[in-house]
C-alpha positions as CSV (number, residue, x, y, z in Angstrom):
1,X,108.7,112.4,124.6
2,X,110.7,116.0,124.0
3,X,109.6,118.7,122.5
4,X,109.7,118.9,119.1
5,X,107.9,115.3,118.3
6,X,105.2,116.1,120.5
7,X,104.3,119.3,119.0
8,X,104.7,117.5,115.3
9,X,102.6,114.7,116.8
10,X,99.6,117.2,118.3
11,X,99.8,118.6,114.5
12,X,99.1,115.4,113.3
13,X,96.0,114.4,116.1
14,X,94.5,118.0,115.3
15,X,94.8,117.2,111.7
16,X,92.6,114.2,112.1
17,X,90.6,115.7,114.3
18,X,91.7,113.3,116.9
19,X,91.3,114.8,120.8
20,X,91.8,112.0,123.1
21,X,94.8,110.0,121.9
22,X,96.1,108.2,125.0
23,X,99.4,109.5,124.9
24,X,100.4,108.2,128.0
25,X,100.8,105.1,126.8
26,X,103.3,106.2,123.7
27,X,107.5,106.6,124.9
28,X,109.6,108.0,121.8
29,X,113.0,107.9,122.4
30,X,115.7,110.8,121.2
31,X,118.2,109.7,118.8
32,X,121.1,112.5,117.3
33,X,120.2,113.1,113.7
34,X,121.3,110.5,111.4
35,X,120.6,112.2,108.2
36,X,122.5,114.0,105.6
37,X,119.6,116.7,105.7
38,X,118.8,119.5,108.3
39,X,114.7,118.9,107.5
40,X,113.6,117.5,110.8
41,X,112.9,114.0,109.6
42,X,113.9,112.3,112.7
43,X,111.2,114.1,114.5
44,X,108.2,114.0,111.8
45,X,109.0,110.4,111.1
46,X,108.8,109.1,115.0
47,X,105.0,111.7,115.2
48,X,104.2,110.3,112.6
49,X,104.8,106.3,113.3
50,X,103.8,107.6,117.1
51,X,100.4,108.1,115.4
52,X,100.3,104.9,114.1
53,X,101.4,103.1,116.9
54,X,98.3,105.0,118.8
55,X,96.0,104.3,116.4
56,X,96.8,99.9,116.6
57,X,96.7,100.2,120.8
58,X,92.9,101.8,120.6
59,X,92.1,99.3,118.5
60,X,93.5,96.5,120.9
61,X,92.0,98.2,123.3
62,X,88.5,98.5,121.3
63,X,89.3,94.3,121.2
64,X,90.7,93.8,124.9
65,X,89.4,96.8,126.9
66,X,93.6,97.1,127.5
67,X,95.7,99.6,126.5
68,X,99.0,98.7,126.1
69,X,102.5,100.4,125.9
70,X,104.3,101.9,122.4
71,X,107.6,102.5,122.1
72,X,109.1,104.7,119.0
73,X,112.7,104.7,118.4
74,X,113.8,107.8,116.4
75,X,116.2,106.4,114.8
76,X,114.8,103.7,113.5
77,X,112.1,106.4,112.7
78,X,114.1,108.2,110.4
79,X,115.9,105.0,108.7
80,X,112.5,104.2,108.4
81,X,112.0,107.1,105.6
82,X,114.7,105.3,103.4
83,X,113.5,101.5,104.0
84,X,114.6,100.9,100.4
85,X,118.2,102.2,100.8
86,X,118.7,99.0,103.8
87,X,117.1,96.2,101.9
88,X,119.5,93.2,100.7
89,X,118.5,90.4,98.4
90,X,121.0,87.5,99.3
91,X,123.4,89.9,100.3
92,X,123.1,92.2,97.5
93,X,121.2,96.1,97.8
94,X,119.3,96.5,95.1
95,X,117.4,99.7,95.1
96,X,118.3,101.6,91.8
97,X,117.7,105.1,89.5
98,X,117.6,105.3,86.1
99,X,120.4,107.2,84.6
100,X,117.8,109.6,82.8
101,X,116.3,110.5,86.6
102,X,117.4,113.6,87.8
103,X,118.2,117.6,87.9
104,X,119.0,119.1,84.1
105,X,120.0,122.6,84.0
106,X,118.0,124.6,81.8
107,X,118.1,128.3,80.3
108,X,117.9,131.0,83.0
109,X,119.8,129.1,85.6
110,X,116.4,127.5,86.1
111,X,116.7,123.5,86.6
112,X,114.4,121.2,85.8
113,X,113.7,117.5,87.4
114,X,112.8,114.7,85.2
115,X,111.4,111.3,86.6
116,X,111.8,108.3,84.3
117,X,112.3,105.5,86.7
118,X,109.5,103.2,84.6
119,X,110.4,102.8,81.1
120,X,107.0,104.0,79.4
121,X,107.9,107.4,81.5
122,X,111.5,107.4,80.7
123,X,110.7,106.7,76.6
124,X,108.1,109.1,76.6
125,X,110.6,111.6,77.9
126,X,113.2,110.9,75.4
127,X,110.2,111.1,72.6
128,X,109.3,114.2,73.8
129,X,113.0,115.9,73.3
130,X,113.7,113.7,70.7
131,X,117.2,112.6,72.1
132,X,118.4,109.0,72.4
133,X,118.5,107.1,75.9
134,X,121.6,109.2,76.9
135,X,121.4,111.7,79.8
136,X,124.4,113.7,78.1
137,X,122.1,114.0,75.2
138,X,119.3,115.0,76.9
139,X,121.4,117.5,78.8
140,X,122.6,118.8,75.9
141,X,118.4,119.1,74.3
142,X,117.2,120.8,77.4
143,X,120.1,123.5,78.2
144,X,118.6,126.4,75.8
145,X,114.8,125.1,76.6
146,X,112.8,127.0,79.8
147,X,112.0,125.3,83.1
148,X,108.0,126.5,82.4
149,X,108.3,124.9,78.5
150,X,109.7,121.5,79.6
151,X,107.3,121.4,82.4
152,X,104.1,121.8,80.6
153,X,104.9,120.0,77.9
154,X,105.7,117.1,79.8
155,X,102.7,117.5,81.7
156,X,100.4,117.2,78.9
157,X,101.8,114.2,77.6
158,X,101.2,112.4,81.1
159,X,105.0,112.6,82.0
160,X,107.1,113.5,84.6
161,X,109.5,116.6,84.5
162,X,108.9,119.5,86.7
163,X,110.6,122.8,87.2
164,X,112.7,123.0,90.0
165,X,111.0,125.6,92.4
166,X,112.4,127.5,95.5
167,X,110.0,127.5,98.3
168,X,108.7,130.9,98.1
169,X,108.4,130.4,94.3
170,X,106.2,127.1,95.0
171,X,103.9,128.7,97.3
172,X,102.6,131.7,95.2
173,X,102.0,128.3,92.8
174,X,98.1,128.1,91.8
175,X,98.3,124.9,92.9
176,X,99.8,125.1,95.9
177,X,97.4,128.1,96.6
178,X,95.0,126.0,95.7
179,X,95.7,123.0,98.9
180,X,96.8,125.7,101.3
181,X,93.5,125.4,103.2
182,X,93.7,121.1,103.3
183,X,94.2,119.2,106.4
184,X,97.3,116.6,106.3
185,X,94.8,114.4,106.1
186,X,90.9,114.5,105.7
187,X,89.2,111.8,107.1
188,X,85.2,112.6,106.2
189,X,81.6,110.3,106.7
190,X,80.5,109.8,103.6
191,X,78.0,106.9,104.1
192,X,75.8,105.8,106.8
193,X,75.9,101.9,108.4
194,X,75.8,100.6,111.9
195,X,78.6,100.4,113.8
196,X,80.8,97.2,114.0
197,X,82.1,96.6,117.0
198,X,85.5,94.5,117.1
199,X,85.6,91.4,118.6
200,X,88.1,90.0,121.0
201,X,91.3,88.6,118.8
202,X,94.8,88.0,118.7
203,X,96.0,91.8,117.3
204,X,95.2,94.7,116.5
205,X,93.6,94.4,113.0
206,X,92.8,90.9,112.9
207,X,89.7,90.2,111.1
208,X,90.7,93.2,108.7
209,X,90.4,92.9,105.2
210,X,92.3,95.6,102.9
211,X,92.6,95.5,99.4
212,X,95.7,97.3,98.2
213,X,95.1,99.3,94.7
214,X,98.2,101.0,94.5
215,X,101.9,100.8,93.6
216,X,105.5,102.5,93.9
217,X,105.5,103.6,97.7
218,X,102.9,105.4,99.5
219,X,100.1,103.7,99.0
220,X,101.8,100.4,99.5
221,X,103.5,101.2,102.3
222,X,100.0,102.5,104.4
223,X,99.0,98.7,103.3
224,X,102.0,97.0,104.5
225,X,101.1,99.1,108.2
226,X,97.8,97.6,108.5
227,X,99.2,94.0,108.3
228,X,102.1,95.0,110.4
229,X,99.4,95.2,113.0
230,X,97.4,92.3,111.9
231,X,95.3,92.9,108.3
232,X,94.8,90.9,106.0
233,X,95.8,92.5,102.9
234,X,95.1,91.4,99.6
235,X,97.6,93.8,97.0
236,X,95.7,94.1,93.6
237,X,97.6,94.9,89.8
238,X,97.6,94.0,86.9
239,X,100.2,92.0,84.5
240,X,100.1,94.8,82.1
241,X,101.1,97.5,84.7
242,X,105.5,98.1,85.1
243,X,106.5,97.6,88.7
244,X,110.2,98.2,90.2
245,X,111.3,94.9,92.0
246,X,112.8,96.5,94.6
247,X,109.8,98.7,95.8
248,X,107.5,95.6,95.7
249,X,110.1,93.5,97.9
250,X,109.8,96.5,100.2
251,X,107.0,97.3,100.5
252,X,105.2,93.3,100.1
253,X,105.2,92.6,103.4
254,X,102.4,90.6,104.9
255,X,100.9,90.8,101.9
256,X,99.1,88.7,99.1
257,X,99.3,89.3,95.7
258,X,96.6,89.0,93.0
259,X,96.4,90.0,88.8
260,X,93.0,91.5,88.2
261,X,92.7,93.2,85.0
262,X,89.6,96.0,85.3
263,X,89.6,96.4,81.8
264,X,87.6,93.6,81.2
265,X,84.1,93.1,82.4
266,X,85.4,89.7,84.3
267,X,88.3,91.9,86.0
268,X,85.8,94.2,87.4
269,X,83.1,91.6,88.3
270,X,85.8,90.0,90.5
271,X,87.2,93.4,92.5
272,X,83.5,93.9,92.8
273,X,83.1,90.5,94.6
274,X,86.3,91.0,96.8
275,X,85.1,94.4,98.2
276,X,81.9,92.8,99.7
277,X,83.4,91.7,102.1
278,X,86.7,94.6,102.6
279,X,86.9,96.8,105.4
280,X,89.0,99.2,103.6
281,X,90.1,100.1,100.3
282,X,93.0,101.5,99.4
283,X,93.6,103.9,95.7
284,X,96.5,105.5,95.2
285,X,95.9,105.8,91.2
286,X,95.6,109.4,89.9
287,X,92.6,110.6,90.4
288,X,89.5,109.6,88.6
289,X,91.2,106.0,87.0
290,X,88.8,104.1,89.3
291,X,86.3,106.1,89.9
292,X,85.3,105.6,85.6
293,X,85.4,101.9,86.4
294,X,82.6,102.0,89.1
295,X,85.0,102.5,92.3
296,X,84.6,105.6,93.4
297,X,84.3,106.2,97.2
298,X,80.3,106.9,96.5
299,X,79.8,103.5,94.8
300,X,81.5,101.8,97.7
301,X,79.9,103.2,100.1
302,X,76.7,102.3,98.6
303,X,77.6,98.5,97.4
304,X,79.8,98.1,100.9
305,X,78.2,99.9,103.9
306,X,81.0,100.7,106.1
307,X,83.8,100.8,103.8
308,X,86.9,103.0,104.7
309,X,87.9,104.2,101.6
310,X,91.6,105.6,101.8
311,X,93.0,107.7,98.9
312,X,96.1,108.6,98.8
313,X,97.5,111.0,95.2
314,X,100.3,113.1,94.1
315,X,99.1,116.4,94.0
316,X,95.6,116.3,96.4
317,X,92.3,116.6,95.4
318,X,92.5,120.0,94.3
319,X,94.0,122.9,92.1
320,X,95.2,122.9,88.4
321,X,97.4,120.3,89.3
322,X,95.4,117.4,90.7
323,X,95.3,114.9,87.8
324,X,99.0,115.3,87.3
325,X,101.4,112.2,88.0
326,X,103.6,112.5,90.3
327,X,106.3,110.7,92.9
328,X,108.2,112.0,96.1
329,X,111.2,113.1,94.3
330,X,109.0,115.1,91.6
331,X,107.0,116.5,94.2
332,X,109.9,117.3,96.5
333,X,111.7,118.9,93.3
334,X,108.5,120.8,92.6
335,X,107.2,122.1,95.8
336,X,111.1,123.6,97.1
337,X,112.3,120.7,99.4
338,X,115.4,119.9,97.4
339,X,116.6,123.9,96.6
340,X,116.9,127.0,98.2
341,X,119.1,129.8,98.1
342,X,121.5,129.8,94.8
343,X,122.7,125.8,95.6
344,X,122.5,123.4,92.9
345,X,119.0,120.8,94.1
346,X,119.7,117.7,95.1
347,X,117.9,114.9,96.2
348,X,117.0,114.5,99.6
349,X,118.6,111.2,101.5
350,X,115.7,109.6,102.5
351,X,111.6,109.6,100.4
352,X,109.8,111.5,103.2
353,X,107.0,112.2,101.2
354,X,106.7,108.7,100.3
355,X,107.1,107.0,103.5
356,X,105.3,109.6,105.7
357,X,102.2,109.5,103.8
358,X,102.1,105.6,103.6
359,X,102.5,105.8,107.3
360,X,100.0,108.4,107.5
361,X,97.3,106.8,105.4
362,X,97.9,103.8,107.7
363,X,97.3,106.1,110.7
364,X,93.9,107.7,108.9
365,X,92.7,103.8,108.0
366,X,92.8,103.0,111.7
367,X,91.2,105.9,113.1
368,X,88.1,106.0,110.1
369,X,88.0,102.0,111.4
370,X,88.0,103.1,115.3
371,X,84.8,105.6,114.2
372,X,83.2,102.9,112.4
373,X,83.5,100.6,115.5
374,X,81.9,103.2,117.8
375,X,79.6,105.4,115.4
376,X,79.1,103.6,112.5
377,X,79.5,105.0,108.4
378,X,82.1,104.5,105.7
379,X,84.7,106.6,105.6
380,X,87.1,108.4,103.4
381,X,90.7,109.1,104.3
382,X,92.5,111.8,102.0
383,X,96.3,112.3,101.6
384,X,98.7,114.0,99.2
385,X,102.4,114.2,98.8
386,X,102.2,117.2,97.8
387,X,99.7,118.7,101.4
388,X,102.8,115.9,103.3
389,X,105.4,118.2,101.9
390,X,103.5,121.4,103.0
391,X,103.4,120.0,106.6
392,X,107.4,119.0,106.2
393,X,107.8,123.1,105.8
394,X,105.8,124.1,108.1
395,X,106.9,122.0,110.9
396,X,110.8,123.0,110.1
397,X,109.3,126.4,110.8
398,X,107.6,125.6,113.8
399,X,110.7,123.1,115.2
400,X,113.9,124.4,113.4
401,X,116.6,122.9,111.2
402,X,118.5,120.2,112.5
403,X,121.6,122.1,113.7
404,X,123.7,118.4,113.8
405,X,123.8,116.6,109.9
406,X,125.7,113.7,109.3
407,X,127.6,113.3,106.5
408,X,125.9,110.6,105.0
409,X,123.0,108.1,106.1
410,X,124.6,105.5,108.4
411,X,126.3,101.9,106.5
412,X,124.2,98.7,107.3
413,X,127.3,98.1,109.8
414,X,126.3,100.3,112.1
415,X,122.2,99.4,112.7
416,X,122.5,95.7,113.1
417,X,120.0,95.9,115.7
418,X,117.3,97.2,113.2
419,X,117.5,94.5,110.8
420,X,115.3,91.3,110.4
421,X,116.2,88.2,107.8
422,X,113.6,86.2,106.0
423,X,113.4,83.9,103.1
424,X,111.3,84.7,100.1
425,X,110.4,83.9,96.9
426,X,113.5,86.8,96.0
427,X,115.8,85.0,97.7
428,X,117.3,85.2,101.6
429,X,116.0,89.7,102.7
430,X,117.8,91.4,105.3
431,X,115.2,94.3,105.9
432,X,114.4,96.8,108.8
433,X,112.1,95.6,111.5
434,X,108.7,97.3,112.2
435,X,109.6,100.3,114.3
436,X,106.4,100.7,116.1
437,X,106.9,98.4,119.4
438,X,103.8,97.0,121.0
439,X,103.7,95.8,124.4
440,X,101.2,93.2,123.9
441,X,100.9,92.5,119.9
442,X,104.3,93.1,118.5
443,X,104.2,94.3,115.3
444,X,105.2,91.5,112.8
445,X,104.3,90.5,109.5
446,X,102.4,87.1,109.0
447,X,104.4,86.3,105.3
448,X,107.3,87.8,103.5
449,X,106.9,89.5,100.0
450,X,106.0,87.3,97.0
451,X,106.3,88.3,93.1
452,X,103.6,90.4,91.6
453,X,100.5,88.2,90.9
454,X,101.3,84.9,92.9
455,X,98.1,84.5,93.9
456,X,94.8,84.0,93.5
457,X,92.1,86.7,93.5
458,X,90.7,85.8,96.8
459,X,90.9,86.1,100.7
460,X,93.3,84.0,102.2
461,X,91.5,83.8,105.6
């Protein structure tokens, strides 16, 4: 592999702490940059699913006593950090913003970013300045108002705006002074059990069980991983709880879908009853929400010997910020990914923060399961967006800006050979195809993406 992956892919292995990856048996191959963006996506994204890749092999090889060969495409790599942007529903794209989501300029020639994409977020937003669902009118509330006013006020309330920080401005942050010193990820022992070897099987993660607390991207998308390479994954909500469409479509796959409701005594009774017999569990709810309902990585531990517990939150563990909300475009806007210099912010063309930590988590899952295998314990794997955007600036020091950026991400056209069809519940999906390629277990997913809820709250298998 060149340069620049490896040494993103050695941050991510010392990171976790992980010293004899077999390497040799992972091929990434270059690919131009195909982004509108000089970050170095291409090469973070194919480390990153690289790790991942690794991480299903030694657990065929745990299975088989084989290793077998990975290939990474880049470019598929990279497309991969906008999966959302590619998906069609019979024919039709259907990943949206609402109008109210974006950059306001604000007194100062500060800007603010306001994220309203769920309608309890976007009407507490216009409560809040007191304007009608009108972005015009909300531009017109916030001009005279201060980035640090809008910001905390929204903050207190639960919401999400955020002022729209430089880089250097970010880092002298509390709160990013506060996760300076966390790993990308954290994966730590926090129970004893005995081991569990794997027995032989037909991929990677067979046998698996995950259940998927968690919504939006991230966390859903380290799920979606595990039964890429052979989990069964079980996604848990709630009818109650708002969900985009889109984002479920993309990031369903291979997985069931179940309504639990933990605010009833029954709800919990039957999560209780589903993790005795999980291999890992996935939160990505701020933190706290399920640790005051019993499912805390301590309780799990205790009640499921061997559980890998993998959280995944906005703003990490710790600092002033660590309860707060929070998505890839706020954290990008907040932490200085989308300005610097004296350019208007923009968006970035692609969710790196979303999809790298989803892939990430995925990664951390598989090697807590690889130590449970040999060692024994449960496990807890910690990631942020906010520690993912840290290593995205660090590794653009450490590799460079892209010095090639195309004008815009390519048109659906042009990567016919990365898309998949399948028929759904949604209707006919033209998607991108797993971009980790297994020798032996191709990556795959057993079922397409069902509606919210479809089934029942049980193992399939």
């Amino acid at each position: 592999m060149f340069d620049r992956t490896q040494r993103a892919l050695q941050s991510i292995l010392d990171s976790a702490g992980w010293r004899d990856a077999p390497l040799s048996a992972l091929r990434i191959t270059p690919s131009p940059n195909v982004l509108p963006t000089t970050l170095p996506i291409g090469p973070l994204a194919a480390a990153t699913l690289g790790a991942t890749g690794l991480a299903a092999s030694t657990m065929w090889q745990l299975r088989s006593g084989r290793l077998q060969q990975i290939t990474v495409d880049t470019r598929a790599a990279a497309l991969a950090m906008t999966s959302a942007t590619y998906l069609r529903v019979n024919g039709q794209p259907v990943k949206s913003w609402d109008p109210i989501t974006g950059y306001y300029r604000v007194r100062d020639g500060e800007w603010v970013y306001l994220h309203g994409n769920f309608p309890h977020l976007r009407d507490g937003l216009l409560k809040l300045f007191n304007v009608p669902n009108d972005p015009a009118a909300l531009r017109a509330a916030l001009v005279n108002r201060s980035a640090t006013d809008i910001e905390n006020a929204a903050g207190r309330l639960g919401l999400c705006g955020v002022h729209v920080r430089r880089r250097e401005q970010w880092e002298a942050h509390a709160q990013a002074l506060a996760t300076a010193s966390l790993p990308l990820l954290e994966i730590t022992r926090i129970g004893d059990a005995p081991p569990r070897p794997l027995p032989e099987a037909a991929r990677p993660l067979s046998g698996i069980r995950v259940l998927d607390l968690s919504r939006v991207i991230a966390g859903p998308m380290a799920a979606r991983t595990l039964a890429e390479h052979g989990a069964s994954v079980l996604q848990v909500g709630a009818a109650h709880l708002p969900s985009i469409e889109s984002l479920v479509i993309d990031t369903g796959f291979g997985k069931q879908s179940c309504a639990i409701n933990l605010d009833t005594a029954a709800g919990n009774n039957t999560l209780h009853e589903l993790i005795t017999s999980a291999d890992v569990f996935l939160n990505a709810y701020r933190p706290g929400t399920l640790d005051r309902r019993g499912f805390s990585p301590a309780a799990l531990a205790e009640r499921r010997p061997g559980i890998v517990y993998l959280t995944i939150s906005a703003f990490s563990r710790a600092g002033p910020w660590a309860q707060r909300r929070g998505y890839d475009t706020l954290v990008a806007a907040a932490s200085g990914l989308t300005r610097s210099g004296n350019e208007d912010p923009a968006r970035l063309p692609c969710q790196p923060l979303d999809y790298l930590t989803g892939y990430l988590g995925a990664f951390g899952a598989m090697l807590a399961l690889q130590r449970r295998a040999m060692e024994g314990g449960a496990w807890h794997v910690q990631l942020s967006l906010e520690r993912t955007s840290a290593w995205i600036r660090e590794m653009t020091d450490a590799l460079g800006r892209e010095t090639g950026v195309a004008s815009e991400v390519p048109h659906t056209a042009t990567i016919s050979d990365l898309y998949a069809e399948s028929a759904s519940r949604f209707g006919l999906l033209r998607h991108l195809k797993p971009v980790v390629q297994m020798a032996e277990t191709p990556a795959r997913w057993e079922c397409p993406p069902v509606p919210l809820g479809s089934d029942p709250a049980r193992w399939a298998d």
